[in-house]
Every structure is written in structure tokens, then in C-alpha cells.
N, CA, C, O and CB atoms as a CASP TS submission, in Angstrom:
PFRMAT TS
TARGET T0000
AUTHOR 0000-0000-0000
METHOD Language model
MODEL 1
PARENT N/A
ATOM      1  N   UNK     1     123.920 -11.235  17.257  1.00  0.00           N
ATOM      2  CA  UNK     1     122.637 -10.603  17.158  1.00  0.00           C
ATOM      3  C   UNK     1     121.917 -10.664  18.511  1.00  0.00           C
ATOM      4  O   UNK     1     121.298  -9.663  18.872  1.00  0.00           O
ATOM      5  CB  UNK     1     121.803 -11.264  16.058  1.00  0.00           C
ATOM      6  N   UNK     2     121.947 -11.793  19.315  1.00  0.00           N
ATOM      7  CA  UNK     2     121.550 -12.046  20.319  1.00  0.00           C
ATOM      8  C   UNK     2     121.772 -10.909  21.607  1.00  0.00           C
ATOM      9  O   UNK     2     120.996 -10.428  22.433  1.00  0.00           O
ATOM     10  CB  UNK     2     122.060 -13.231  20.424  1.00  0.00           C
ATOM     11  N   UNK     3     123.309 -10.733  21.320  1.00  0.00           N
ATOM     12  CA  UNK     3     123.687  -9.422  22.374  1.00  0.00           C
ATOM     13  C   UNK     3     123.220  -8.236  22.243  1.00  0.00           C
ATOM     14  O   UNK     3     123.106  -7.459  23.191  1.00  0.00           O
ATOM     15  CB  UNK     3     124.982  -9.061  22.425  1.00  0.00           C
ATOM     16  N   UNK     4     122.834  -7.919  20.809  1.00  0.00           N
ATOM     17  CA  UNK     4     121.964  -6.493  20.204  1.00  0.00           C
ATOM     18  C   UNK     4     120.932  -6.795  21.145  1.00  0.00           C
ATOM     19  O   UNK     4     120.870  -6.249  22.247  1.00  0.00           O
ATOM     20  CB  UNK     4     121.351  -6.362  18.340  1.00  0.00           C
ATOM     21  N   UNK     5     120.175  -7.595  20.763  1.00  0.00           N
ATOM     22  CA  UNK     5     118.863  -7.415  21.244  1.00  0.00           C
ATOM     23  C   UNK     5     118.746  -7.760  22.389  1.00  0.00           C
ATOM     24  O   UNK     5     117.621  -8.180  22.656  1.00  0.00           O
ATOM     25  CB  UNK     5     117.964  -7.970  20.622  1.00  0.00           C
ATOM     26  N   UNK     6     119.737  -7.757  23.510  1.00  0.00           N
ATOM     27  CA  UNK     6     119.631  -7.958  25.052  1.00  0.00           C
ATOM     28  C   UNK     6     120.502  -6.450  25.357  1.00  0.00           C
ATOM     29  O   UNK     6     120.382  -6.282  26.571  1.00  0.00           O
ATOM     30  CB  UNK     6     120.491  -9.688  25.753  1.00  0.00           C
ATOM     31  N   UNK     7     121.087  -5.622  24.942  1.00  0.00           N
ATOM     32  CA  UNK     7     121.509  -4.484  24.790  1.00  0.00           C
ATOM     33  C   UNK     7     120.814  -3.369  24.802  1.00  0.00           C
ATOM     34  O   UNK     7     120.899  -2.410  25.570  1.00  0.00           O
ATOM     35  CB  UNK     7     122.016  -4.499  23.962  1.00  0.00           C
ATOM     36  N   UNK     8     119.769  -3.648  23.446  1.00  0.00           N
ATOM     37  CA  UNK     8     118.550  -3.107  23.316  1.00  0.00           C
ATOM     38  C   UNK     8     117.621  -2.891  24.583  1.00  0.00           C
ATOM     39  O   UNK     8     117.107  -1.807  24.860  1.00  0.00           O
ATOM     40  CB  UNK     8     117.944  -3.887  22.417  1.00  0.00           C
ATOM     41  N   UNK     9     117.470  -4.059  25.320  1.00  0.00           N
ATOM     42  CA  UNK     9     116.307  -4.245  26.471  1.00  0.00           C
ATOM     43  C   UNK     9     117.227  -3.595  27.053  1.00  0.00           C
ATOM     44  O   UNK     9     116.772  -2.476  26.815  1.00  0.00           O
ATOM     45  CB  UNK     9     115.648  -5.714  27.151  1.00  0.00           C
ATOM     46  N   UNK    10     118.372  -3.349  27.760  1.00  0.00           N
ATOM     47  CA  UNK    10     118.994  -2.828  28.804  1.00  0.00           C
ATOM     48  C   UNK    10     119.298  -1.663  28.444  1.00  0.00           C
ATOM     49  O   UNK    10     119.784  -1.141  29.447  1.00  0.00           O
ATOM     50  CB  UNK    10     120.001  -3.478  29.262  1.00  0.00           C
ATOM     51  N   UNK    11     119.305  -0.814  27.471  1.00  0.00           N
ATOM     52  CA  UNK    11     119.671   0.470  26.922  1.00  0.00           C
ATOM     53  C   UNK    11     117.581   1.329  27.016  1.00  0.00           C
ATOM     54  O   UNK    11     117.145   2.448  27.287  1.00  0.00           O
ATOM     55  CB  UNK    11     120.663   0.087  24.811  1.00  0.00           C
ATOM     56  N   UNK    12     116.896  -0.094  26.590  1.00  0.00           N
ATOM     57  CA  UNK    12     115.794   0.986  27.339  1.00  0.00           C
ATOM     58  C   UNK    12     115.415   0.973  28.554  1.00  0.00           C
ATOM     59  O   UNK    12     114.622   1.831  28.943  1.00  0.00           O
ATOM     60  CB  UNK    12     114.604   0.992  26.860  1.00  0.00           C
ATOM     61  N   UNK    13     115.889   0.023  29.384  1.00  0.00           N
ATOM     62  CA  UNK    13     115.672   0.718  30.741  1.00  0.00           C
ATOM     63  C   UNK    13     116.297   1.247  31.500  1.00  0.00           C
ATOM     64  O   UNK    13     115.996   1.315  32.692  1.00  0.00           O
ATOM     65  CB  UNK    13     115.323   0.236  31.420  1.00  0.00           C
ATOM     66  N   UNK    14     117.444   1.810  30.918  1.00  0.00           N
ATOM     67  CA  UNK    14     119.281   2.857  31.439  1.00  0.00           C
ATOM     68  C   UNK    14     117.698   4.209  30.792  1.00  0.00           C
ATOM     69  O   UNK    14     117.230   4.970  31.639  1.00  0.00           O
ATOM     70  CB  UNK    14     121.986   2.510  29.672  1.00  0.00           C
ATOM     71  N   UNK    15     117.338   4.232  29.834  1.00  0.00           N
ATOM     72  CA  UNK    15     116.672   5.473  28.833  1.00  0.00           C
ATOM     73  C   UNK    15     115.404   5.813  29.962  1.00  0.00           C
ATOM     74  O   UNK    15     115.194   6.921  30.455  1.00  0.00           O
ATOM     75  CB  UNK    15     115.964   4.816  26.870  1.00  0.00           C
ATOM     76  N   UNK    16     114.686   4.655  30.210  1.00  0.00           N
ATOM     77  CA  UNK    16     112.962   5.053  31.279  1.00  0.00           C
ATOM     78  C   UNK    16     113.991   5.724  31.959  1.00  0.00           C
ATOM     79  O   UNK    16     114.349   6.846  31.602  1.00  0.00           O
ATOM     80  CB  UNK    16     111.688   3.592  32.431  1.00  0.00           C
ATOM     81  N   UNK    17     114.692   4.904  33.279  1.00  0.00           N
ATOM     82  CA  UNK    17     115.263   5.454  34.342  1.00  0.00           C
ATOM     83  C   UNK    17     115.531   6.669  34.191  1.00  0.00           C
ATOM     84  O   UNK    17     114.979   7.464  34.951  1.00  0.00           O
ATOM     85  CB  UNK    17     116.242   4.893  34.710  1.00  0.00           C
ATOM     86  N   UNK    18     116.333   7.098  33.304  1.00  0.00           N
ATOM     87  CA  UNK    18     117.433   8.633  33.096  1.00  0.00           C
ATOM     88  C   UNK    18     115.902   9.721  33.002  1.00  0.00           C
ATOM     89  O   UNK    18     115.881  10.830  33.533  1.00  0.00           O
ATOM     90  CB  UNK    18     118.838   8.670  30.963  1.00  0.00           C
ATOM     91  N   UNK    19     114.866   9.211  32.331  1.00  0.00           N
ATOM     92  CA  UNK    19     113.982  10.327  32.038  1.00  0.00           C
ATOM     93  C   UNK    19     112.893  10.366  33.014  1.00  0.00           C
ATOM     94  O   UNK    19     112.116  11.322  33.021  1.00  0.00           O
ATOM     95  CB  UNK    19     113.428  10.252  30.656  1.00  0.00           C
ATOM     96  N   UNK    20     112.770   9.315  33.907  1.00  0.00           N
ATOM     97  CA  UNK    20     112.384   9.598  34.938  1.00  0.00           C
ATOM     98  C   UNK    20     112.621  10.275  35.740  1.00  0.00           C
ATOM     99  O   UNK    20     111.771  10.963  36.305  1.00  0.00           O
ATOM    100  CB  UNK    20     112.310   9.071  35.281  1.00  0.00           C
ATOM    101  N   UNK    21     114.139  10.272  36.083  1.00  0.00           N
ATOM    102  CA  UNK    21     114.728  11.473  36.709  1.00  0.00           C
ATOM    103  C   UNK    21     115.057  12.607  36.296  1.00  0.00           C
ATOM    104  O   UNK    21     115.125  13.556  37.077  1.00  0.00           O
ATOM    105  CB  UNK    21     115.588  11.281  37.129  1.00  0.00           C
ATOM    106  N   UNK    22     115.312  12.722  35.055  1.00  0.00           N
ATOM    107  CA  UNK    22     115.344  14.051  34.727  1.00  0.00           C
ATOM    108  C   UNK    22     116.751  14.072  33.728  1.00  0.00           C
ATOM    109  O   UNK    22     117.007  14.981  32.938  1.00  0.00           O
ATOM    110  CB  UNK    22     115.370  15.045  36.172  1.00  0.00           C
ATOM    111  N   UNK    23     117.428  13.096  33.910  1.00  0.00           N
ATOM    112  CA  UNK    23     118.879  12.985  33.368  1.00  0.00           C
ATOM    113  C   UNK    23     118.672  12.883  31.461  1.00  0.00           C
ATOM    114  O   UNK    23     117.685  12.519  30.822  1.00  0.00           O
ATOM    115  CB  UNK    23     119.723  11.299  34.191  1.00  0.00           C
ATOM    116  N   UNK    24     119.901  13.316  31.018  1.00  0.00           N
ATOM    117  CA  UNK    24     119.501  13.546  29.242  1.00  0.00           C
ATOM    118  C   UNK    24     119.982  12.128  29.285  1.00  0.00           C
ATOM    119  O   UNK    24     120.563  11.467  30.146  1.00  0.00           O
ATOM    120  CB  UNK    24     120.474  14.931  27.945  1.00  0.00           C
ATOM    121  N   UNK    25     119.448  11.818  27.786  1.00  0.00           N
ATOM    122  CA  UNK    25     119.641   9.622  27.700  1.00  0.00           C
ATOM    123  C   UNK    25     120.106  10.209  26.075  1.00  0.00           C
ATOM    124  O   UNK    25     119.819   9.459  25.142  1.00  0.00           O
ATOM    125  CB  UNK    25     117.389   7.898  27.869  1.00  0.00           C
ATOM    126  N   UNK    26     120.919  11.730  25.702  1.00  0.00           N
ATOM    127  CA  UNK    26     121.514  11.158  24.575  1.00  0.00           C
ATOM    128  C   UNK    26     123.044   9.898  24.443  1.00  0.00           C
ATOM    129  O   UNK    26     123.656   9.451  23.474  1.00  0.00           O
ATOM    130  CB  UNK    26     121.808  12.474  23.934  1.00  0.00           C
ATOM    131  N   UNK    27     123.139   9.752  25.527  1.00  0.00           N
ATOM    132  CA  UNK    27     124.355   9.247  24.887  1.00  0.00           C
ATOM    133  C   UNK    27     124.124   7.706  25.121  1.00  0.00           C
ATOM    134  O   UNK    27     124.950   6.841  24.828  1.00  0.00           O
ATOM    135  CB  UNK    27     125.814   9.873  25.558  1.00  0.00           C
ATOM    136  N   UNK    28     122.702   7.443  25.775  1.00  0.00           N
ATOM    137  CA  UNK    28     122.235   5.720  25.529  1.00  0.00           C
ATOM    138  C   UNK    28     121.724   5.571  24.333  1.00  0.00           C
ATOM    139  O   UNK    28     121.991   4.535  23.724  1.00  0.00           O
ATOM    140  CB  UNK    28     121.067   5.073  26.508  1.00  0.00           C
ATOM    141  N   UNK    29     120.906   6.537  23.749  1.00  0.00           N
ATOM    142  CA  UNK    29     120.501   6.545  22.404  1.00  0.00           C
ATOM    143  C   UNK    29     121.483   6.622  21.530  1.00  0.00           C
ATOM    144  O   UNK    29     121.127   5.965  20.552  1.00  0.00           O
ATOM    145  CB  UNK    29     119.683   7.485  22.134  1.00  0.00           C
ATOM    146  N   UNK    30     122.773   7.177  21.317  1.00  0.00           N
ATOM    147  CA  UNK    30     123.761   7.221  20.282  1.00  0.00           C
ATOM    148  C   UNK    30     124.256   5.497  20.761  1.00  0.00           C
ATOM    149  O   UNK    30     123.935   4.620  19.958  1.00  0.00           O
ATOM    150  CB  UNK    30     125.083   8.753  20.439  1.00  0.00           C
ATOM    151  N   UNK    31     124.749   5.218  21.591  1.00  0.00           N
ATOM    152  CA  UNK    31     124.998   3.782  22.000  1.00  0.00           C
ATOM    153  C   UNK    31     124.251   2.685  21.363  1.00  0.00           C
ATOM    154  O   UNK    31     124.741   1.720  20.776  1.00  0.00           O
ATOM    155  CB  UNK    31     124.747   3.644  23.361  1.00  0.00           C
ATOM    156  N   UNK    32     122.808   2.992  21.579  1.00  0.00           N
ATOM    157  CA  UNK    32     122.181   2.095  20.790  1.00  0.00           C
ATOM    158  C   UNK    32     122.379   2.233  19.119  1.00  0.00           C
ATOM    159  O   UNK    32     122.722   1.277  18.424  1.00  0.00           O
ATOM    160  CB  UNK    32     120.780   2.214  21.193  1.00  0.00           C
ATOM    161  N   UNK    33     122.122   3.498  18.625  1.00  0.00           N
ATOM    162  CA  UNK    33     122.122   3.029  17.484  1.00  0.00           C
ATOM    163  C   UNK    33     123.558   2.758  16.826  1.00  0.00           C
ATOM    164  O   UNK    33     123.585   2.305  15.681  1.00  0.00           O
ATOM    165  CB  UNK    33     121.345   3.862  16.800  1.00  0.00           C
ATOM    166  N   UNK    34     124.676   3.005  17.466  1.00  0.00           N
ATOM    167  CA  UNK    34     125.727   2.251  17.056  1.00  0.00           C
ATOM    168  C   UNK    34     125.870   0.731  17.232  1.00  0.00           C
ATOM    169  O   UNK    34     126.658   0.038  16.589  1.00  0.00           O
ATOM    170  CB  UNK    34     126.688   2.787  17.595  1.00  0.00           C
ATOM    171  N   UNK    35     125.196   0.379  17.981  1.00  0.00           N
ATOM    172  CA  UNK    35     125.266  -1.035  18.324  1.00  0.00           C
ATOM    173  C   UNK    35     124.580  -1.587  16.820  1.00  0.00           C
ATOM    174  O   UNK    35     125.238  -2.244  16.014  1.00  0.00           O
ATOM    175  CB  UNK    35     124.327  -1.463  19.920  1.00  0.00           C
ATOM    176  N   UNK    36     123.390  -1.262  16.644  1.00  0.00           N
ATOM    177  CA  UNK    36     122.520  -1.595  15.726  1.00  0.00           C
ATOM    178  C   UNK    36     123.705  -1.335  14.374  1.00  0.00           C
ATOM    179  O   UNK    36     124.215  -2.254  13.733  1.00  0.00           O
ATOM    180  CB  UNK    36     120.983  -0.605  15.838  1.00  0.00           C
ATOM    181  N   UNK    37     123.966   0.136  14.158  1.00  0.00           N
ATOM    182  CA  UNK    37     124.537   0.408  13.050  1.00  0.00           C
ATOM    183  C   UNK    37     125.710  -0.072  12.413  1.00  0.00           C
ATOM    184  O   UNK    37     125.983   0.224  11.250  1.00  0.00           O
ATOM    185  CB  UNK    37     124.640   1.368  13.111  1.00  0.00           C
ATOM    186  N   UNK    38     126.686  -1.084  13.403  1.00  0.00           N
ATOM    187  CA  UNK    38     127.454  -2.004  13.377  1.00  0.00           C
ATOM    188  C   UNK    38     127.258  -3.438  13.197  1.00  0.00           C
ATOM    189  O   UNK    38     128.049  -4.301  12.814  1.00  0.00           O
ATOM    190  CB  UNK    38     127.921  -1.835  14.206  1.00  0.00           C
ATOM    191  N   UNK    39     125.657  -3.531  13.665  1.00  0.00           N
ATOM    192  CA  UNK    39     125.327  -4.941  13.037  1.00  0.00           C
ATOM    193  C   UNK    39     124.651  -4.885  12.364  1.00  0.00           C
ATOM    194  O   UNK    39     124.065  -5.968  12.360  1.00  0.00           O
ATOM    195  CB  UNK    39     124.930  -5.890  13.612  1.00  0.00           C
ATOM    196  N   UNK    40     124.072  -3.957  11.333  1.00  0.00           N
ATOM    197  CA  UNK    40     123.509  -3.879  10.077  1.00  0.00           C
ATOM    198  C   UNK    40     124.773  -3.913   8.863  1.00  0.00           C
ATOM    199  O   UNK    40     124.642  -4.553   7.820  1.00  0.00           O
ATOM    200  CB  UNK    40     122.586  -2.493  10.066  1.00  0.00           C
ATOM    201  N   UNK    41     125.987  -3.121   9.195  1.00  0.00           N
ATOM    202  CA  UNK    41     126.924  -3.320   8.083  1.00  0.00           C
ATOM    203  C   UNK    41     127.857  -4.617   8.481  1.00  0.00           C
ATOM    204  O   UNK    41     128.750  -4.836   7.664  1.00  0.00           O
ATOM    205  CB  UNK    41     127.837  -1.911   7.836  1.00  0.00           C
ATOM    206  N   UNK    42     127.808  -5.301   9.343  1.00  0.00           N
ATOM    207  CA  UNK    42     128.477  -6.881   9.650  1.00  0.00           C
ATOM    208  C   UNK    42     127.532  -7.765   9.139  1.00  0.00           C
ATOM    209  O   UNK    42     127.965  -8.553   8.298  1.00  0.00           O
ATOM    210  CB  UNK    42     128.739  -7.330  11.316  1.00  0.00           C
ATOM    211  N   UNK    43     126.194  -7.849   9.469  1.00  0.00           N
ATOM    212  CA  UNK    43     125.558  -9.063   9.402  1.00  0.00           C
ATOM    213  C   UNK    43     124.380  -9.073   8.385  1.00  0.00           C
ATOM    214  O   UNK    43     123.300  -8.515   8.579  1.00  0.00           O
ATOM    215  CB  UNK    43     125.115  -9.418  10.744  1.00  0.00           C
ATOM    216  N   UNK    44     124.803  -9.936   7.027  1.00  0.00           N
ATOM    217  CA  UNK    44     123.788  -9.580   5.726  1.00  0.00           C
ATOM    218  C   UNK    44     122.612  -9.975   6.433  1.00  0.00           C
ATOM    219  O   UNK    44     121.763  -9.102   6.252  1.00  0.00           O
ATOM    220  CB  UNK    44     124.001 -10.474   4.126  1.00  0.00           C
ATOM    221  N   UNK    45     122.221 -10.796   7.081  1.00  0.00           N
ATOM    222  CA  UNK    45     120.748 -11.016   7.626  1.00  0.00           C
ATOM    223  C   UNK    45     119.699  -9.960   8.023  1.00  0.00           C
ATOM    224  O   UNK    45     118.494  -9.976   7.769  1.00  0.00           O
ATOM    225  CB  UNK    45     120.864 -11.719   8.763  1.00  0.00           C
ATOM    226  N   UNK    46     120.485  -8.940   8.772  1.00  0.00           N
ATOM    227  CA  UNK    46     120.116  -7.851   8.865  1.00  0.00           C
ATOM    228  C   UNK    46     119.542  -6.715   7.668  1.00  0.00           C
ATOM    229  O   UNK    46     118.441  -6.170   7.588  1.00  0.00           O
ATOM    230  CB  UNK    46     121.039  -7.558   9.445  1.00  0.00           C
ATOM    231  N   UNK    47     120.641  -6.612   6.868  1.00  0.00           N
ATOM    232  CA  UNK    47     120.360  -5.820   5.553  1.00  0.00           C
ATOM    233  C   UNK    47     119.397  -6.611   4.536  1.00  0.00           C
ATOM    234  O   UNK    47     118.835  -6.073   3.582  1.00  0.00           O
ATOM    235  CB  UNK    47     121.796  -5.514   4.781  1.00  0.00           C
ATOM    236  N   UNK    48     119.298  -7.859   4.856  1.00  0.00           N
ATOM    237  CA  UNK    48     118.110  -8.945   3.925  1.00  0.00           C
ATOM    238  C   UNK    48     116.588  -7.792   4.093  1.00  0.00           C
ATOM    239  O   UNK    48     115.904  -7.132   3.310  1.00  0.00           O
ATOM    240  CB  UNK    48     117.739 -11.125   5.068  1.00  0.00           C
ATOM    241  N   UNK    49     116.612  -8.118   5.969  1.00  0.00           N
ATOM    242  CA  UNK    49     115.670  -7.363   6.050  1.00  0.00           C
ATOM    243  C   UNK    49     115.344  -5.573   5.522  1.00  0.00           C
ATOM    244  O   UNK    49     114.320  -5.177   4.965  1.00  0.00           O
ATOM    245  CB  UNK    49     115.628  -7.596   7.222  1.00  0.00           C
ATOM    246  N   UNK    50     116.337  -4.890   5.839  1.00  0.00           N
ATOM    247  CA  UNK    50     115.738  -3.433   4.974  1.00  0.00           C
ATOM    248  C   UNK    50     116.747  -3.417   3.914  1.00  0.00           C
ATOM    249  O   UNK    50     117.947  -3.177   4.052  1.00  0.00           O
ATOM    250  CB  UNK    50     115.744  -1.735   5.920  1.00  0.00           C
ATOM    251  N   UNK    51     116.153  -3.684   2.902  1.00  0.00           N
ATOM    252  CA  UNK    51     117.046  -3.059   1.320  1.00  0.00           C
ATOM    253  C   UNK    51     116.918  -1.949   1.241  1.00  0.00           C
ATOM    254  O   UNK    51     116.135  -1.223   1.854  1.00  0.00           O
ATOM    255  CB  UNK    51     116.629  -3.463  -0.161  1.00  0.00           C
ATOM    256  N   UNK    52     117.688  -1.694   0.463  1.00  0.00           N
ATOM    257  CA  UNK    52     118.299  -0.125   0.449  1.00  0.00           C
ATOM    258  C   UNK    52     117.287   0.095  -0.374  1.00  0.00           C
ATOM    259  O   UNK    52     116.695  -0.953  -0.636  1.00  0.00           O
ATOM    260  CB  UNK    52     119.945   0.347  -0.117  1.00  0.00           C
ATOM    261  N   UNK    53     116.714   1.322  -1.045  1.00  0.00           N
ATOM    262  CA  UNK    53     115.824   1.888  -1.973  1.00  0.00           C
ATOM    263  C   UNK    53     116.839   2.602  -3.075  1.00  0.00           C
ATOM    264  O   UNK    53     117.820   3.307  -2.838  1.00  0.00           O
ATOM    265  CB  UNK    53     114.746   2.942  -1.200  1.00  0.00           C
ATOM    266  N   UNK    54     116.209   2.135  -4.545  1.00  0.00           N
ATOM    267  CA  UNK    54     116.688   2.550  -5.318  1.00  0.00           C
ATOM    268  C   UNK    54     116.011   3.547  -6.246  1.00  0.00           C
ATOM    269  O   UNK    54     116.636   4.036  -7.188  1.00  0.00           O
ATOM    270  CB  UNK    54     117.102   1.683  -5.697  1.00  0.00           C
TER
END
């Protein structure tokens, strides 16, 4: 979890940079949320926090 969220910090400042210059940041944004979307279906701690809606 620890690496998510140091991933996170470094995936938004790969994202400022790119749009500062002008460069597209889809493929830091798909990056991130795979990162995330891989540790939501690995780690129940994660899914504790958002339950699914029934």
C-alpha cells in the first residue's frame, strides 16, 4: 500500500509537469488507476473502505 501511495505522489507530478508543457498525461492517469485498481482487488483493507452498493 505504501508504494501506491508514493506512486500516487510521483504520478502527480509526471501529470503537473506533462500539462504544463503541453504533453497529454493519459497514459499516467491509466497507470495510476491501475495501480489503485490492482490494490483494491488484492488488498481487503482497501475494499473495507468502499463497499460495493447494493
Amino acid at each position: 500500500m505504501l508504494g501506491a501511495i508514493l506512486l500516487t505522489g510521483y504520478l502527480g507530478g509526471a501529470i503537473q509537469t506533462h500539462l504544463r508543457v503541453g504533453d497529454p498525461v493519459y497514459t499516467h492517469i491509466v497507470l495510476g488507476v491501475a495501480i489503485w485498481g490492482g490494490l483494491f482487488l488484492r488488498d481487503p483493507r482497501i475494499r473495507a473502505l468502499i463497499p460495493p452498493k447494493n
